[in-house]
GUMAR-879706 format. One record per residue (C-alpha): x, y, z. Coordinates in steps of 0.25 Angstrom, whole numbers, plus 5000, padded with zeros to 4 digits. Each point is the difference from the previous one (the first is absolute). Layout:
GUMAR-879706
     X     Y     Z
     X     Y     Z
...
end
This chain:
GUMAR-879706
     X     Y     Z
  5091  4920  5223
  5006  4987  4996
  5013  4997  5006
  5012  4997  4990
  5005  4984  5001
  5014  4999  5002
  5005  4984  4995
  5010  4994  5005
  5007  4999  4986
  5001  5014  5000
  5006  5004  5014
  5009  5012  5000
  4994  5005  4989
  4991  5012  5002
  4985  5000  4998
  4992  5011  5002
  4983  5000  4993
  4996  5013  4993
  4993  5002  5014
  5014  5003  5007
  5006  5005  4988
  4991  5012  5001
  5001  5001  5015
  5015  5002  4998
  4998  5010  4988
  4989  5007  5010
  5010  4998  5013
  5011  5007  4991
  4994  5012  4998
  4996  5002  5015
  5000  4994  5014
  4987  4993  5001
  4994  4999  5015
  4999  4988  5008
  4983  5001  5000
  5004  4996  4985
  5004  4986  5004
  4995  4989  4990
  5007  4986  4994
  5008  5008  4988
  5007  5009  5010
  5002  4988  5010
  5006  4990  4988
  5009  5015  4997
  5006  4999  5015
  5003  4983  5000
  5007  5004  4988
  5008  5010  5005
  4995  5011  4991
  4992  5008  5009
  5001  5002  5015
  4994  5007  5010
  5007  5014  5004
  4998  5008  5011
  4998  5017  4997
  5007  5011  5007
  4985  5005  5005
  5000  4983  5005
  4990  4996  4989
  5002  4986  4996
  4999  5000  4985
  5005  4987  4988
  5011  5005  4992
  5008  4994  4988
  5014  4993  5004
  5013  5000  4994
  4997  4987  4994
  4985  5007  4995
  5006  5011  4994
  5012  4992  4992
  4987  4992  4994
  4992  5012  4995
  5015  5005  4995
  5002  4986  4992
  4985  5005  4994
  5003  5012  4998
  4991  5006  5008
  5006  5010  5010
  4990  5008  5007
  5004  5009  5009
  5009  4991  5008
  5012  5005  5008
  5012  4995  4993
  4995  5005  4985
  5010  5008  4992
  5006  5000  4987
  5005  4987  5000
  4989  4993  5010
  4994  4993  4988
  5004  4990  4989
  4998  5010  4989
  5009  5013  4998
  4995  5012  5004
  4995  5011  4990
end
């Protein structure tokens, strides 16, 4: 998987490949376990979207942060995170 370049012009900006796009769709809908590791879940974490959580039953597992989900909101996309309700996404609810 090739890595997304990040210029110099465009720092502060987020840049995110198809690659960690998905991974962030996939990592919304559940946790993903640590054995799961690779580059697009890496990139997620340095950019604050995705960090690793610890379980109850002491399971480490990568899940989407704060900063993650309020991206998927901005797309539209909600999954089944936490903090969906009515008014968790930038269209009316139905």
């Amino acid at each position: 998987m090739k890595t997304t370049e990040r210029s110099a012009a465009f720092t502060g900006v987020l840049q995110l490949s198809a690659h960690e796009m998905a991974a962030l769709i996939l990592l919304s809908q559940a946790p993903i376990d640590t054995m799961m590791r690779n580059p697009d879940l890496a990139a997620l974490e340095r950019e604050g979207l995705a960090a690793l959580t610890k379980l109850e039953s002491g399971v480490s597992r990568f899940a989407v942060t704060r900063e993650g989900r309020a991206v998927l909101r901005a797309l539209g996309i909600h999954g089944d995170m936490e903090d969906q309700g009515p008014a968790a996404g930038p269209y009316p609810a139905r």
